[in-house]
C-alpha positions in Angstrom: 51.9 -67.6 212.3 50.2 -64.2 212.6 50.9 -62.4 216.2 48.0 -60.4 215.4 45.3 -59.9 212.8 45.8 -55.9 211.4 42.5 -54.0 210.7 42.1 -51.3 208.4 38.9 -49.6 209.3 37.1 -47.0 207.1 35.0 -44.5 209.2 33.0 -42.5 207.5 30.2 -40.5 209.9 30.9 -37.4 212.2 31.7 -40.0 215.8 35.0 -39.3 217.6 37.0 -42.3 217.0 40.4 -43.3 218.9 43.0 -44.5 216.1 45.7 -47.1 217.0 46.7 -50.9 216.9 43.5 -53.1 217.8 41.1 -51.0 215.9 39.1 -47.8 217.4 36.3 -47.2 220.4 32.9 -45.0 220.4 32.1 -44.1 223.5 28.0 -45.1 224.3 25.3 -43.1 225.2 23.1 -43.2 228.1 20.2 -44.3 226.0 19.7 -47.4 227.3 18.2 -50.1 224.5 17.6 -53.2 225.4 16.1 -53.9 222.3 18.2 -57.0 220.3 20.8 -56.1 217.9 20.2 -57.7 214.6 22.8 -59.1 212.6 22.4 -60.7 209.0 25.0 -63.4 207.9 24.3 -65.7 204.6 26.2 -68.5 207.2 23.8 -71.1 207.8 24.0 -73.7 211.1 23.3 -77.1 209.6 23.8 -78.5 213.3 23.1 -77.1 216.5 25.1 -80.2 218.2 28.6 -79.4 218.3 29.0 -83.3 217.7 27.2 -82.9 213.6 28.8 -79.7 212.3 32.1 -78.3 210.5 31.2 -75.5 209.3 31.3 -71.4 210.0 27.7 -71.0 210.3 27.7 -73.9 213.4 31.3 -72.9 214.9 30.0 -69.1 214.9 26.9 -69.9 217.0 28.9 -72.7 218.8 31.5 -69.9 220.3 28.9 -67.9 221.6 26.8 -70.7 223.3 28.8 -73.6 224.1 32.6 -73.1 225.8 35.6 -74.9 225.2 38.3 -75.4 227.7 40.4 -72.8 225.9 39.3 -69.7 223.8 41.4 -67.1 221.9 41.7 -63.5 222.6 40.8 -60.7 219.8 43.6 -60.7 217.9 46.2 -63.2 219.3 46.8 -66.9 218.1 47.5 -68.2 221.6 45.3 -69.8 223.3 43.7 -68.5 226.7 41.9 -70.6 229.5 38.0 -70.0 229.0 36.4 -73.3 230.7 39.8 -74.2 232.4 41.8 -72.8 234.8 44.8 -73.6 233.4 46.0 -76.2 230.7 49.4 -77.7 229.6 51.5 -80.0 227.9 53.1 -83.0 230.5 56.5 -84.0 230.2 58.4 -83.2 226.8 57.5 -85.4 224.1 53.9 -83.3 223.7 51.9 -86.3 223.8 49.7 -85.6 227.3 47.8 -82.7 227.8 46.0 -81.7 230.8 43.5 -79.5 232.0 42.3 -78.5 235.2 38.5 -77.2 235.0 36.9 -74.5 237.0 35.2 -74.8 239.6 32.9 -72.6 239.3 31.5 -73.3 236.2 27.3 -74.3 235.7 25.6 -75.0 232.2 22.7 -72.7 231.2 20.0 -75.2 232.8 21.7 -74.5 236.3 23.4 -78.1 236.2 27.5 -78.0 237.4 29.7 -78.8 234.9 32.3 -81.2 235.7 35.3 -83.1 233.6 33.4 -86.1 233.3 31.4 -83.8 230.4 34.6 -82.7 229.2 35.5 -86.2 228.6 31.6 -86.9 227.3 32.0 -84.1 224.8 35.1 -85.2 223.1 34.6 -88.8 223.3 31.1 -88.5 221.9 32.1 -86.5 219.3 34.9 -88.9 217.9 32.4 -92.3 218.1 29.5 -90.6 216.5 31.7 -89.5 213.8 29.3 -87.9 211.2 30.1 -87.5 207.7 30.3 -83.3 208.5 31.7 -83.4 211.6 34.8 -82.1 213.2 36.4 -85.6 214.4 38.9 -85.2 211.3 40.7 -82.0 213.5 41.7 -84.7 216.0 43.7 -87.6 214.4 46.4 -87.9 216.9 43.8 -87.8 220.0 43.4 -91.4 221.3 41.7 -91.0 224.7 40.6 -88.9 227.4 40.1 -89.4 230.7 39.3 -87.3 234.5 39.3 -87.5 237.7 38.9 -84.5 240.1 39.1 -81.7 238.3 42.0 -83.0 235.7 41.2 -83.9 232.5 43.8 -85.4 230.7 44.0 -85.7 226.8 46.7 -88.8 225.5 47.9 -88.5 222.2 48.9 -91.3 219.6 51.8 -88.9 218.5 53.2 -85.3 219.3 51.2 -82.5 218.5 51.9 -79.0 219.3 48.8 -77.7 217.4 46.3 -79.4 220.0 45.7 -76.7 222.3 44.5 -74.6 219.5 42.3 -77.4 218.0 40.5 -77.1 221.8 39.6 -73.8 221.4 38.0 -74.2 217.8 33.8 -75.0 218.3 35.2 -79.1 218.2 36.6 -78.4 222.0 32.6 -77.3 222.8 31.9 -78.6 226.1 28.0 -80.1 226.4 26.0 -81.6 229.1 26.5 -85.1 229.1 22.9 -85.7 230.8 21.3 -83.5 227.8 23.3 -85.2 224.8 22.7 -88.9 223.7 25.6 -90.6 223.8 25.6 -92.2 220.2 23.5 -89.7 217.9 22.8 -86.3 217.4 20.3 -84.2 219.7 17.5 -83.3 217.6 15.4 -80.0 217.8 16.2 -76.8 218.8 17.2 -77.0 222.5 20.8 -75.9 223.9 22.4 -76.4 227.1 26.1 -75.2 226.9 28.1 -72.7 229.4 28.9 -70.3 226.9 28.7 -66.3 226.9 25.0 -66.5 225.4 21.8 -69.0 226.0 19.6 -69.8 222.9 16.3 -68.6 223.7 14.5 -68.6 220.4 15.5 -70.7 217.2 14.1 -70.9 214.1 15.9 -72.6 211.4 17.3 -71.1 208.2 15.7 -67.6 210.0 16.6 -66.2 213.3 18.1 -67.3 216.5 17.4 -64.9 219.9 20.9 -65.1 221.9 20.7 -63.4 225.2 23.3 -63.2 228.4 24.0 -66.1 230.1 24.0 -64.9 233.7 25.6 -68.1 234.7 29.0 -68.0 232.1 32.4 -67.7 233.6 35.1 -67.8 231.6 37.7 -65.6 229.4 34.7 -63.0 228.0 34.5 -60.1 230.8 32.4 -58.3 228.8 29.0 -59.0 228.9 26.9 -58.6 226.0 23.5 -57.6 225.2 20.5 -59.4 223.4 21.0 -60.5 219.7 19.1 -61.3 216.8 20.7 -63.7 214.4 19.1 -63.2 210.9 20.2 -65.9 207.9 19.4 -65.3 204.4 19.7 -68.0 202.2 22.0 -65.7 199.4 24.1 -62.5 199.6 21.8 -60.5 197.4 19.0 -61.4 199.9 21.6 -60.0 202.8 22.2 -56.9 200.3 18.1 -55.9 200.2 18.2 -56.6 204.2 20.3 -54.1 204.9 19.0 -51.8 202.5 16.2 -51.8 204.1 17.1 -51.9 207.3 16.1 -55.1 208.6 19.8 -55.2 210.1 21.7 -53.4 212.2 25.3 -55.3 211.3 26.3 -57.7 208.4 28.9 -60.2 208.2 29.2 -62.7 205.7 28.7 -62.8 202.8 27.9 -59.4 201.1 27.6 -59.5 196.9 30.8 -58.4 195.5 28.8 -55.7 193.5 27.4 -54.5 196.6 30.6 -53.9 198.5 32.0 -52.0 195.2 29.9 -49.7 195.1 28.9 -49.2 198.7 28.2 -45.8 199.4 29.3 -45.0 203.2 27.9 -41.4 203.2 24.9 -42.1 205.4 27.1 -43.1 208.3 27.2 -46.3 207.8 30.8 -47.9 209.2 32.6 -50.7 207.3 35.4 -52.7 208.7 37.9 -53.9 206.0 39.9 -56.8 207.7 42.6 -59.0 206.6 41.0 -62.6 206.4 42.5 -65.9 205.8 39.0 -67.0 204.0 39.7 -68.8 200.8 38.2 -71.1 198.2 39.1 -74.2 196.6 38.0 -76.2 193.6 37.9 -79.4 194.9 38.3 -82.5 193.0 36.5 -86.2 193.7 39.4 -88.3 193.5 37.3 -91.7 194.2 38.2 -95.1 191.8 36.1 -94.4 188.9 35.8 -90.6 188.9 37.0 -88.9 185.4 39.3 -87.0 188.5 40.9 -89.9 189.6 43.4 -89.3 187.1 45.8 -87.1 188.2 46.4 -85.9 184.7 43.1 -84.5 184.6 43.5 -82.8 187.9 46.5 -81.3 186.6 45.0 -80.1 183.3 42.3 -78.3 185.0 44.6 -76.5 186.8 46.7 -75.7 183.6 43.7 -74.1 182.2 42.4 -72.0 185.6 42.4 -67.9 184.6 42.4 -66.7 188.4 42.2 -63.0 188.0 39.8 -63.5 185.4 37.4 -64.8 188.0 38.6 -62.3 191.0 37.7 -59.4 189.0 35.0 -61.0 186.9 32.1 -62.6 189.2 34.1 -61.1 192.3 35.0 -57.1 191.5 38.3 -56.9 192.8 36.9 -58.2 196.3 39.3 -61.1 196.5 42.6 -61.7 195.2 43.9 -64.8 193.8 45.6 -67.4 195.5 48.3 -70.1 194.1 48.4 -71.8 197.6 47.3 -74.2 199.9 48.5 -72.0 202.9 47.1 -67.9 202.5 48.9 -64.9 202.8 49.8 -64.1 206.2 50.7 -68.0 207.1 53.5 -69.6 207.9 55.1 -72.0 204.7 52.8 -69.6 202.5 54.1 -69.8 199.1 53.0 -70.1 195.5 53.4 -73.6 194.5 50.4 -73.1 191.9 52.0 -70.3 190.0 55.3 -72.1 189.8 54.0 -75.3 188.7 51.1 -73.0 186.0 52.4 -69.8 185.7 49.8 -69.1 183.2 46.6 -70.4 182.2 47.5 -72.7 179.4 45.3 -74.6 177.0 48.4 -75.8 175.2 49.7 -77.6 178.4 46.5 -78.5 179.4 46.2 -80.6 175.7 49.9 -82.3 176.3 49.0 -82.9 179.7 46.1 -85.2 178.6 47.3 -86.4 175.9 50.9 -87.3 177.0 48.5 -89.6 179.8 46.1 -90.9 176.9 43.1 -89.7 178.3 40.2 -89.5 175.5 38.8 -85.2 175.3 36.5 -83.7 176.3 36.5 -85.1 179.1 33.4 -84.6 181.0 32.1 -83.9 184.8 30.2 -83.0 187.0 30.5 -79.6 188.6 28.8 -78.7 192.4 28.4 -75.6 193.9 26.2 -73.9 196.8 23.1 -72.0 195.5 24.3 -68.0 195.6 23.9 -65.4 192.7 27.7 -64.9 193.3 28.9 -68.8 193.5 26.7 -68.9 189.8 29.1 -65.9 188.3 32.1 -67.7 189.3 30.9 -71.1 188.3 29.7 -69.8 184.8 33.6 -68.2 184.5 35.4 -71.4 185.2 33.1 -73.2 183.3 33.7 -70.8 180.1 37.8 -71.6 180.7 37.1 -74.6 180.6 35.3 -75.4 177.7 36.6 -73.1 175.7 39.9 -75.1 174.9 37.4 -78.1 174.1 39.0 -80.2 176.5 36.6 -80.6 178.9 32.6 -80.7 178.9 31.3 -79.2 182.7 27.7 -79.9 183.9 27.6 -77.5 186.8 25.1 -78.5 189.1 23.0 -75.7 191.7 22.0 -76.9 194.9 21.2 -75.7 198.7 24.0 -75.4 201.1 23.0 -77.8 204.0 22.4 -80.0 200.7 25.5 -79.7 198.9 27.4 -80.5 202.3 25.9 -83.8 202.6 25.8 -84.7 198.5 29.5 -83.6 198.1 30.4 -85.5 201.1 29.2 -88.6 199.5 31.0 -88.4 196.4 28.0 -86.7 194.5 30.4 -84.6 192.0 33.3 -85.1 190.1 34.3 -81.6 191.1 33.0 -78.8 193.6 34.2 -75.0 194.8 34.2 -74.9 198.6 35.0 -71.7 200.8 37.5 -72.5 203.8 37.9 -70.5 207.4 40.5 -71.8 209.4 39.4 -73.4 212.6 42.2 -72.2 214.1 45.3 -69.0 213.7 47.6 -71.6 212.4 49.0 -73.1 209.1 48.1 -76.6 210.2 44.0 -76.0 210.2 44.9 -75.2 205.9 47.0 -78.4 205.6 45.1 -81.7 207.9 41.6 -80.9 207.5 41.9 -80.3 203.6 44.8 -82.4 202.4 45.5 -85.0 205.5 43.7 -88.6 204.9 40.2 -88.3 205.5 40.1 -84.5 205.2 36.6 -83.1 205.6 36.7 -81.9 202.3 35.7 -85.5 201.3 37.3 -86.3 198.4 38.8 -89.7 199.4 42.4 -88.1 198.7 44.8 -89.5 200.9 49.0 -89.2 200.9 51.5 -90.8 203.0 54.1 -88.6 202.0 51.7 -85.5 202.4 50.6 -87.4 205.7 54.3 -87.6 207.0 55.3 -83.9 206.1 51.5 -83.0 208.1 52.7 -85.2 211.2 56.1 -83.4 211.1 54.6 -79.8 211.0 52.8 -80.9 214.2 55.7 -81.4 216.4 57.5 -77.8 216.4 56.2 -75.7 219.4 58.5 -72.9 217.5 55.8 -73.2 214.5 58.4 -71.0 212.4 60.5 -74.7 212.3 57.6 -76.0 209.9 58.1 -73.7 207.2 60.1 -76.1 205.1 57.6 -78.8 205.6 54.7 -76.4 205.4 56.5 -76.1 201.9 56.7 -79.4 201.0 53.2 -80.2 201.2 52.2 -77.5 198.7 54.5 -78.6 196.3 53.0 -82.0 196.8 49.5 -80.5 196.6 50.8 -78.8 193.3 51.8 -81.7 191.9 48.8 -84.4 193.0 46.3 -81.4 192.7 43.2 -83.1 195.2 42.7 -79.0 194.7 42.8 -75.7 193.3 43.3 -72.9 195.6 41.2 -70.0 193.6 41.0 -67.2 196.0 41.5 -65.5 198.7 39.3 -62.3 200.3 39.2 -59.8 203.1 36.7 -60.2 205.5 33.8 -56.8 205.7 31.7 -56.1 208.5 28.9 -53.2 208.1 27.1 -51.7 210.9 25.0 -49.0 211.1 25.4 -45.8 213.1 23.9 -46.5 216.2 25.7 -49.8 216.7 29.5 -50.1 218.0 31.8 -52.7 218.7 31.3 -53.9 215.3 34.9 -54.1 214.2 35.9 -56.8 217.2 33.2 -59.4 215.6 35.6 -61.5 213.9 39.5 -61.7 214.0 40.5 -64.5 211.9 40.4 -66.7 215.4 37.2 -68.2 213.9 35.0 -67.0 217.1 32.0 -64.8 216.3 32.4 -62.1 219.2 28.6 -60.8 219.3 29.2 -59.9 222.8 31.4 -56.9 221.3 28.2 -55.4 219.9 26.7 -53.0 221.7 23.9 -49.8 220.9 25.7 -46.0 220.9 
């Protein structure tokens, strides 16, 4: 586990900065704008329902409009009352946790909230249970209930990694008079307790946060008016702030872009360390060419990965031969031992040592992006070119893709991964544990076992070993490739600051941090 997340910050315009540990500080101007700040992301919020979503685009809006009983500071990995007053683990076997709510707390429509819509929220969100929703994060939860102002969470089995799984965007707290009890809200309306209110939303465009005058919590400072600003591709992102339609950008900029950036016109980029990575991802339903593990294993024989990190991605990312990223806890390079180089020789005795027919031939998803194209073309190329495999690689829209891939759509499919929470646990349930929300049906009892067994230590260095064990497993069964992992960039222009406290690997979107110089 990482105590805290290490910046490296390129400045580049005539402002006095302050160097240290947690990053730098411009000291404001009198000026005064009250003006919105806009900011340009290529994330896109397929729900505003905290209930219907499992993705970054959802969880980033999510932490600044809805609160959870627990949040995370900028740059720790403990987790902090936000909603609460305080929270803890009763008795010794980690199986009861309790919260004690403020008291002073009131949802952005003026209503109080109370534990009964802490109990609501999480309850609701487990029985609707939608295919892209965050229920998978909770395995172990079996009921909650509340009385006063306790709320008390009982666990099937022990699970030190709860409290951080409360402070992810699944812990969002709703009002439990606003939010129908077995489906999704529909439109565009919000009512959460959360640093921001929604005032303006337009989907797939713009969202208008302003400052919730009624939010209590962990945030103490308050923030000013924002203008959230999606474009559907990075290259669309690129031309934005090119022409200055955007004040700050953060995810996803085109690899070319960020290469070549020139930084001589003031503008500041922040260079973090990120635990953002990207899987191939392989349909492992009855009847699927990638049922066969031999196939699985094949592909991952074949897999050039610095061919694809300097190809379609310029040196931006770096290649990964894990399940857990750098920085992690049980990291390691299970991959590279088991493939230590791309081989269409193994590949060949790999398949045919099973019997399996060549080429083999599937179907190949990924989300609609000039850059996703480069890298799909590359893996594609290594591929076919040992004439062992046949790849129809199919384009399609990202709030699309979620839903088709969920159903079993494609044989195979690249998918980018932030973890929900500072821990090695949010790389190992949601994406390998039995109905993981990667959706690809895979499902291990031993992988299940050495999962469970991660989630007792409260000392998360104890789990190394078994943190190990499941990416040899993964290695082996191959439900995935790990491809890559990348640093995460934030550009702002000159007259914006805070810029560099947006994001912190903690998976909350600090927008609050922004602020005009």
């Amino acid at each position: 586990m990482r105590s805290t997340v290490r910046l490296r910050i390129l400045i580049t315009c005539g402002v006095l900065v302050a160097a240290g540990v947690g990053g730098w500080q411009l000291l404001p101007s009198d000026a005064g704008r009250t003006d919105p700040i806009s900011v340009g992301t290529t994330d896109e919020v397929t729900s505003l329902d905290p209930a219907g979503a499992y993705d970054a685009g959802s969880w980033a809006m999510y932490s600044n409009v809805f609160q959870s009983l627990l949040t995370f500071k900028p740059g720790f990995t403990t987790p902090v009352p936000d909603a609460a007053e305080s929270c803890k683990f009763v008795g010794t076997k980690l199986t009861t946790y309790q919260c004690t709510l403020r008291d002073d707390l009131s949802f952005s429509n003026g209503r109080k909230v109370t534990v009964e819509d802490v109990k609501y929220s999480f309850e609701r969100m487990l029985r609707i249970k939608t295919d892209v929703g965050p229920q998978p994060l909770f395995p172990t939860l079996k009921s909650v209930s509340a009385e006063g102002r306790t709320v008390t969470f009982h666990l099937s089995a022990r699970d030190a990694t709860f409290p951080l799984k409360v402070a992810t965007g699944a812990g969002s707290i709703v009002d439990k008079d606003k939010y129908p009890e077995k489906a999704l809200r529909s439109g565009a309306a919000v009512d959460g307790s959360g640093p921001y209110v929604l005032k303006e939303y337009k989907p797939g465009k713009t969202a208008l946060l302003e400052p919730n005058p009624n939010y209590r919590g962990a945030v103490v400072k308050k923030g000013g008016p924002v203008l959230v600003k999606y474009y559907a591709q990075s290259e669309d992102l690129a031309n934005a702030w090119r022409a200055k339609d955007v004040q700050v950008t953060h995810r996803q900029l085109p690899p070319d872009f960020l290469s070549s950036l020139d930084t001589k016109d003031g503008t500041r980029l922040t260079e973090a360390e990120s635990a953002e990575i990207r899987n191939l991802v392989f349909n492992v339903r009855p009847g699927t060419p990638m049922a066969d593990k031999a196939v699985r294993q094949a592909v991952a024989a074949v897999l050039d990965r610095p061919a694809i990190t300097t190809g379609a991605y310029k040196g931006t990312v770096e290649p990964l031969y894990s399940l857990i990223p750098q920085g992690f806890v049980g990291h390691s390079t299970a991959f590279y031992d088991a493939y230590p180089e791309p081989s269409a020789k193994t590949a060949k005795k790999i398949l045919k040592d099973a019997g399996i027919k060549t080429p083999v031939k599937f179907s190949f998803g990924y989300r609609k992006d000039a850059t996703y194209a480069a890298e799909t073309v590359e893996i594609k190329r290594q591929l076919e070119e040992t004439g062992l495999f046949e790849v129809e690689a199919v384009e399609i829209k990202w709030t699309e893709f979620q839903k088709a891939y969920a159903k079993g759509t494609y044989d195979a499919y690249t998918v980018g991964w932030l973890p929900d929470f500072p821990d090695s646990d949010s790389f190992t349930a949601p994406l390998v544990g039995t109905e993981n929300t990667l959706h690809n049906e895979f499902s291990s009892k031993r992988i299940d076992r050495l999962i469970s067994s991660t989630q007792q230590y409260s000392d998360r260095s104890r789990a190394t070993a078994d943190f190990k064990a499941i990416q040899s497993e993964v290695a082996t069964d191959v439900p995935l490739v790990p491809i890559w992992q990348k640093k995460d960039y934030v550009l702002s222009a000159e007259a914006v600051a805070g810029s560099q406290y947006l994001t912190d690997g903690t998976g909350i979107w600090r927008l609050w941090e922004l602020s005009w110089i």
